[in-house]
Every structure is written in C-alpha cells, then in structure tokens.
N, C-alpha and C positions, 0 to 999 in steps of 0.2 A: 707709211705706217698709220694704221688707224688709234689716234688717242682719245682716250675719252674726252669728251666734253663736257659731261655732268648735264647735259639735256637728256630728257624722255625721247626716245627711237618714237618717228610717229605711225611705225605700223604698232607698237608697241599700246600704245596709248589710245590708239584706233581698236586694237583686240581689247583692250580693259573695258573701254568705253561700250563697245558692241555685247559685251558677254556682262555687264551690271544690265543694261538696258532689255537685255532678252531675258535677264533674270528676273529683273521686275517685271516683262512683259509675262513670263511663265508665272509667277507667284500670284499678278493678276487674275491670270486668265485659270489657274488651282483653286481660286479662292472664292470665284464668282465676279469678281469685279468688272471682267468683260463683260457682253452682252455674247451669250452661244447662239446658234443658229438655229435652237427649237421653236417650234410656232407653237401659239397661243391659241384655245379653244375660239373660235369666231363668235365675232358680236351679235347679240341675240336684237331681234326690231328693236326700235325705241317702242318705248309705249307710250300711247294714244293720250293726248294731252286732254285736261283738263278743261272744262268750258270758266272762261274766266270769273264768269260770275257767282259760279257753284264753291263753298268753302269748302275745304279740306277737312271732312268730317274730324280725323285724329292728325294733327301732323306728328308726329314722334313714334305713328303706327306703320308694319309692313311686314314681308312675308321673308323668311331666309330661303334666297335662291340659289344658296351654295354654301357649303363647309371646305376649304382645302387644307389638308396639314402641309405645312412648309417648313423647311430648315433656317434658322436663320443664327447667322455669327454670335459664337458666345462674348463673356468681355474676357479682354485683355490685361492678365498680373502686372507687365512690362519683364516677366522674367524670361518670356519670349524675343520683345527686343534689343533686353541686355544680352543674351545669348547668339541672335545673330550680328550684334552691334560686333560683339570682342570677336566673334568668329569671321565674320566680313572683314576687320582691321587687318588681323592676321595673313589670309590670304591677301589682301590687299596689298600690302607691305611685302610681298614677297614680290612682287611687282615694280622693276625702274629701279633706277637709284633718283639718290639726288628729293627735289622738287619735285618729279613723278614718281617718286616714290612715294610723297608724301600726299602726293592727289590723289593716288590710287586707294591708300591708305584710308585714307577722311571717304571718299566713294564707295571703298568696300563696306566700311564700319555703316555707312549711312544705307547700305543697298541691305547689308545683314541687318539689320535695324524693322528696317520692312518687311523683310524677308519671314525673319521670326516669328513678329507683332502679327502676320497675317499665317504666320506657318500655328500659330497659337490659339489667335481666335476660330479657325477652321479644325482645332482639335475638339475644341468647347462648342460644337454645335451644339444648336437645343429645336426642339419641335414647337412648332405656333400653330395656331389653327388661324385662318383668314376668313372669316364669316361676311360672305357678301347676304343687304338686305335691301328688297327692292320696297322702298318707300310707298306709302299711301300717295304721295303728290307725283310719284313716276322715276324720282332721282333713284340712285343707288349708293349705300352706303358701306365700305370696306371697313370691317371692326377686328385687330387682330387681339386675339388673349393667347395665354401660354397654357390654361388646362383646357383638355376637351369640352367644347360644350354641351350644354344639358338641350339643348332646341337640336331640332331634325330638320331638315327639309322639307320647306311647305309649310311649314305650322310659322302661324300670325307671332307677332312680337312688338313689344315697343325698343326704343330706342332711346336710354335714356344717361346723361351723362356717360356716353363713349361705351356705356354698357350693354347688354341685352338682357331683358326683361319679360319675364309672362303678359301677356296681354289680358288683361282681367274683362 
C-alpha cells in the first residue's frame, strides 16, 4: 500500500521547478532582458587621429551622426508585483503537500513577483531618442533625452553638461 509520506514527489518538484525557471526564462526573453539574435548596423572606420601636437580647436564641439528612437522600460507602481506575487502564491500552493507545498508556495509568489514587475514595466513603455555625436577629438558620444531633438543630422553641436547645444 502506498502511504503518504508528507515529502514532495520528486518528479513533482522537478516539473515546479522546470516550469518557474522557463517562466522567468519567457518573461525575460518578453521583456528584452535576453540579448535577440538581431544584428547591429556595422562599425563605421575609426577616424583618423589627431597629430599630437595640434590642440583640439573646441573640445565640447562635433557633428550628430545619428538620431535613433528606442523603447525603453517605463517604471514600476509595484502593483504589478503585488499582483503576480498573490497570483504566483496561489498557483504555487496548489502544488505538493506538506513542505513542497510550502516551497512551491514561497517560488511561485517570488516567480509571480517578476513576472508582474516585468509584465508592468513592458506595459509603461516610453520612447527616447539616442543621439550619437561624433566629437571634434574623434571619440563618440551616446546622449539619450526623452523629447525629440531640435538638431538633424550632420549639423555641428556642442556638448555640454550631458546636453546638446547650438553651436554658436
């Protein structure tokens, strides 16, 4: 006769375990947090350095050699995490007796928890613009804002406290 024992079955605890772990791997890879398999426009030459002893006429001076508008995570109320925390618990707990019940319990709460928090912030997207500037000295500078920029491509600019500026 089979009696209970009050342990977790360990195919039991083997499927809890496997289907949080592929959940957070899925809410990952929903959310951006993977790396996808898109490629990246290719790197443009370096440019042509500088003779050491000539000064850097402006250094805070240079040219926008791109605008991209990107998505990026809005924030998080936590009314996303409270919602996956009690709804992960739930299902969790319905899972095992005993001790595995109570693991699965505390794992689901903590997987819905992620779950949410990332199911939330990927509701609240916002648009940025990413304004690459290629420097007077050769370097390049990535400046992100949240309104469109007033500058176009190709037209001179300074660079001034993380801002962009008319070049006078």
């Amino acid at each position: 006769m089979n009696a209970y024992s009050g342990k977790l079955q360990p195919v039991y605890f083997a499927a809890a375990v496997s289907v949080i772990i592929f959940s957070a791997v899925g809410v990952a890879a929903f959310t951006g947090h993977l790396p996808g398999a898109t490629s990246s426009p290719g790197a443009s030459a370096p440019a042509a350095a500088q003779p050491k002893g000539a000064p850097v006429p402006c250094a805070d001076c240079g040219v926008i050699e791109g605008i991209r508008a990107v998505q990026v995570a809005g924030e998080a109320s936590g009314l996303g995490a409270a919602a996956g925390g009690i709804t992960g618990a739930i299902v969790g707990n319905q899972i095992g007796r005993g001790d595995g019940r109570t693991i699965a319990t505390i794992a689901g709460a903590a997987g819905g928890a992620f779950a949410g928090n990332s199911i939330e912030k990927n509701m609240k997207k916002q648009v940025a613009y990413r304004i690459t500037v290629l420097m007077a000295d050769g370097s390049k500078r990535i400046l992100t804002q949240s309104a469109a920029p007033a500058f176009a491509v190709g037209e001179r600019v300074r660079v001034v406290n993380h801002r962009i500026v008319a070049r006078v």
